[in-house]
C-alpha positions as CSV (number, residue, x, y, z in Angstrom):
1,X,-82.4,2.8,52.8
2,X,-83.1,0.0,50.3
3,X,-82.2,2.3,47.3
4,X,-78.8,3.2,48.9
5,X,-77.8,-0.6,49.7
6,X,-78.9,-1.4,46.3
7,X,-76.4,1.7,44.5
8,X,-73.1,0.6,46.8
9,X,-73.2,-3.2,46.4
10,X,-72.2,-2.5,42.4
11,X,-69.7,0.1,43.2
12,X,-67.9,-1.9,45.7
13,X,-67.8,-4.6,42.7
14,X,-66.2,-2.0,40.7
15,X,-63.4,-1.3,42.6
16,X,-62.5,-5.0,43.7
17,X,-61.9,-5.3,39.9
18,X,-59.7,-2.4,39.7
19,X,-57.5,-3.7,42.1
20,X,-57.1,-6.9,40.9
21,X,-55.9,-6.0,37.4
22,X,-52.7,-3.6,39.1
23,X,-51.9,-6.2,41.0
24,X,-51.3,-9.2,38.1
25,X,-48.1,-9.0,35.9
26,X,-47.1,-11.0,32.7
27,X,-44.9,-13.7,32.1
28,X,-41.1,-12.9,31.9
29,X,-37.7,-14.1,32.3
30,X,-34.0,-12.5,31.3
31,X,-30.9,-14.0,30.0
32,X,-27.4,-11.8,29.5
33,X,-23.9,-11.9,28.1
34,X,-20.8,-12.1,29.8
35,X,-17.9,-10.7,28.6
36,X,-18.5,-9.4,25.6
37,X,-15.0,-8.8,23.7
38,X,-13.7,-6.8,20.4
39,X,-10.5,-7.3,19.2
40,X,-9.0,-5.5,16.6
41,X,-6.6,-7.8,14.5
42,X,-3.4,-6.5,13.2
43,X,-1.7,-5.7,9.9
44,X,2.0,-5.6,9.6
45,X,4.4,-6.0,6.5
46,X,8.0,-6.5,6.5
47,X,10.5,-6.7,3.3
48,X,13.1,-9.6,3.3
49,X,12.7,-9.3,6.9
50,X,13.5,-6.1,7.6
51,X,9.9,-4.3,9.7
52,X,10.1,-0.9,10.5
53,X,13.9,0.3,8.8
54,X,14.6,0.9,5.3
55,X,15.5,-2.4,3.3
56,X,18.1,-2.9,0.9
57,X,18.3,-0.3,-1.9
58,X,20.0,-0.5,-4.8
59,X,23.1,1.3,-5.9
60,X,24.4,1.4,-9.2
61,X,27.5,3.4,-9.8
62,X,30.4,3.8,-12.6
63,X,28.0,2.6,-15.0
64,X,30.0,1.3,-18.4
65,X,33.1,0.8,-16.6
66,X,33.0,-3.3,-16.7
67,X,30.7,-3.2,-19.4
68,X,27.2,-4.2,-17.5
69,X,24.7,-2.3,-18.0
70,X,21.4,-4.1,-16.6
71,X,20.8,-5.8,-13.5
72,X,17.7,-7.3,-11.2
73,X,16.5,-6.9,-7.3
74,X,13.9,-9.5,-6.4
75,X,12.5,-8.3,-2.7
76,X,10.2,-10.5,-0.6
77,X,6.8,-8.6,0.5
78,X,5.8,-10.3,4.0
79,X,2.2,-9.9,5.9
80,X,3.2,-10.9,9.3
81,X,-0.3,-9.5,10.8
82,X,-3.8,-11.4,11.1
83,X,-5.7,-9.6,8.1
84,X,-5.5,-9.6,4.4
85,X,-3.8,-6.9,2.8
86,X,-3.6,-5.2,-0.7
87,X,-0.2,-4.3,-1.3
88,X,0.8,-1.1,-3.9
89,X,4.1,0.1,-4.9
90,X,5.2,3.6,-5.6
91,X,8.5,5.4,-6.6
92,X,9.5,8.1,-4.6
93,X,12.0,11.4,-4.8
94,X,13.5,10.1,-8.0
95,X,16.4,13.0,-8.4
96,X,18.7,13.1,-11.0
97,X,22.4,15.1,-10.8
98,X,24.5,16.6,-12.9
99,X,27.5,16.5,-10.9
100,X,29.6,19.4,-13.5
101,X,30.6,18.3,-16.7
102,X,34.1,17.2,-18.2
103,X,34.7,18.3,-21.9
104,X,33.0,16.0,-23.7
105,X,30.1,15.6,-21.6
106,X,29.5,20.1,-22.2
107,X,29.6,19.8,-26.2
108,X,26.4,17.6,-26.0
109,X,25.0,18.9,-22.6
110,X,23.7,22.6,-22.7
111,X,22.2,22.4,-19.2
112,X,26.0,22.0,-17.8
113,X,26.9,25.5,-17.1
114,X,24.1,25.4,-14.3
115,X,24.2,21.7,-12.7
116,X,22.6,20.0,-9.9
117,X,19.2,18.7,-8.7
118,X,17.5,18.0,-11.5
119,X,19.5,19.0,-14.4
120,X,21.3,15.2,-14.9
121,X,20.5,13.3,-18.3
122,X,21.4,9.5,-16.7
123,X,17.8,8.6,-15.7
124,X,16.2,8.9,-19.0
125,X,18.7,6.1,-20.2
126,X,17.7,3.6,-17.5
127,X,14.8,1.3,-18.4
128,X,13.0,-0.2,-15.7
129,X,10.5,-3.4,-15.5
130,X,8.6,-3.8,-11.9
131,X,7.3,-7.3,-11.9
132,X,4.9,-9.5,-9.6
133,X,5.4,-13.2,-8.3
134,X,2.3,-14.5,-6.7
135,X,2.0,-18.0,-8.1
136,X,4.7,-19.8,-10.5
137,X,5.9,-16.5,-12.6
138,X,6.9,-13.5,-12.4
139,X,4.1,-11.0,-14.3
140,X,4.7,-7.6,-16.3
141,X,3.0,-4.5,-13.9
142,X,5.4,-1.5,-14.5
143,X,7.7,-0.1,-17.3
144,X,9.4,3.3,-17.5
145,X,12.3,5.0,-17.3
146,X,14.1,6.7,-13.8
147,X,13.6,10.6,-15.1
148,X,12.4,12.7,-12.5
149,X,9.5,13.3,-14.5
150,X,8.6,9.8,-14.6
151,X,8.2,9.4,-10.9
152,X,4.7,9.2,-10.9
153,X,4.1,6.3,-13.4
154,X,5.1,3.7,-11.1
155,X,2.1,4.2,-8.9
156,X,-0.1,4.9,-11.8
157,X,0.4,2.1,-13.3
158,X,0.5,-0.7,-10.5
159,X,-3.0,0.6,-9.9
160,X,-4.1,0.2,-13.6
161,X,-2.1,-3.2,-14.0
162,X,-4.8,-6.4,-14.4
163,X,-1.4,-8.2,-12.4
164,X,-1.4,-5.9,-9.8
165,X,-3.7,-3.1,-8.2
166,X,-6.4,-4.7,-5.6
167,X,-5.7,-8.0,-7.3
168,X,-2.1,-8.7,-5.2
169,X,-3.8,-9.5,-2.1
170,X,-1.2,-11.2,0.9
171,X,-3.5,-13.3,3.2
172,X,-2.6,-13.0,7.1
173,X,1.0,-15.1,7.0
174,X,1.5,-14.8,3.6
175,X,4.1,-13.3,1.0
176,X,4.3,-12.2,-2.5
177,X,7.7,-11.1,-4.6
178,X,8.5,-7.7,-6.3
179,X,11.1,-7.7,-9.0
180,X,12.7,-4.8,-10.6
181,X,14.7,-5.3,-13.6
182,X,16.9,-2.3,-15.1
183,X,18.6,-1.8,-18.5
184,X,20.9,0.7,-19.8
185,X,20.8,0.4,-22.9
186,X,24.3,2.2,-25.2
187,X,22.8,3.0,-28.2
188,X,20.0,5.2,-25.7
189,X,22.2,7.9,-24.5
190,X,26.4,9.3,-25.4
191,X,28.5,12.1,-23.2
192,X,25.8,13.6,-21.7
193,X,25.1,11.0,-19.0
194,X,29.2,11.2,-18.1
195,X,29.3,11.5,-14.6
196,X,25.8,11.7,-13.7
197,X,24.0,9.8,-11.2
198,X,20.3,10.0,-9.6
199,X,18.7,8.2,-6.4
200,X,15.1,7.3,-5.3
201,X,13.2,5.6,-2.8
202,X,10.6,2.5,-3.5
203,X,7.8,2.6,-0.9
204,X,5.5,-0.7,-0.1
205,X,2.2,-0.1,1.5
206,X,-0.5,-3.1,2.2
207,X,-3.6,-1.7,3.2
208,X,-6.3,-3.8,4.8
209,X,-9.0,-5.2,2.5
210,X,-12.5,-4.7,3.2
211,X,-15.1,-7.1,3.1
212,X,-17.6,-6.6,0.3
């Protein structure tokens, strides 16, 4: 009986210690958030304060007939939202038209017997200059002509101008002017602009910048 008393005092020892460590816990505490919020800010552009319609376009018509033959349109480029944007430019649907020919205008102009979208001579005799104000001057970005075939330049090169590209950013609130100056010039074309004409659309877009 001695022997056995002797084997359970230990055992008994054993599992008082067991118990004792499930029963003890660390140190802890919590702390949380309330009301956690994301808001997305807001980019929005208007053009002499037009947002959301077509602004002014330019029409040029009966060119010659009171001897001017260049003129400017200076637009006003707007960010109204809370972000910085990068503005581009970009010429759009540039047709030219022949619109028939008279007598004189068909002894220079072989494309008259089949006229229309396409087919009209005047835009290769208008000289444009897009230009940029973002300080104190206005700075050189785009030059070309209004052929339909020239359409594409103006994006092309307001990407690859150092005055314009990424560089023309409009802070939250801020504004920037686009310029473009045309030229016809009378020693660049003879009867076979007579009676033509062409249209286009200019597009702005400002697109958010993106922190580095």
């Amino acid at each position: 009986m001695k022997k056995k008393l002797l084997i359970i005092v230990p055992l008994l020892l054993l599992t008082g210690t067991v118990v004792y460590q499930t029963t003890s816990a660390l140190f802890s505490d919590t702390e949380r958030t309330e009301d956690s919020t994301f808001t997305a800010g807001t980019l929005d552009m208007n053009v002499d304060g037009d947002n959301g319609v077509a602004f002014e376009n330019i029409v040029v018509s009966n060119i010659g007939v009171d001897g001017v033959v260049n003129g400017t349109k200076t637009w006003v480029i707007n960010n109204t939202g809370s972000v910085p944007g990068n503005l581009s430019f970009s010429m759009l649907q540039v047709r030219n038209y022949e619109n028939a020919c008279n007598e004189p205008e068909a002894l220079v102009d072989t494309t008259c017997a089949d006229p229309g979208l396409g087919e009209g001579e005047l835009g290769v005799a208008v000289t444009t200059l897009v230009s940029l104000n973002q300080g104190l001057e206005f700075l050189p970005v785009v030059t070309s002509d209004l052929a339909t075939a020239s359409e594409g330049a103006y994006a092309s090169q307001w990407n690859a101008s150092p005055n314009a590209g990424e560089a023309v950013t409009i802070p939250a609130g801020g504004s920037v002017q686009v310029k473009m100056d045309w030229l016809t010039n009378p020693s660049s074309y003879g009867n076979e602009i007579q009676s033509d004409s062409l249209d286009f659309d200019l597009q702005f877009d400002l697109v958010q910048v993106l922190p580095v």
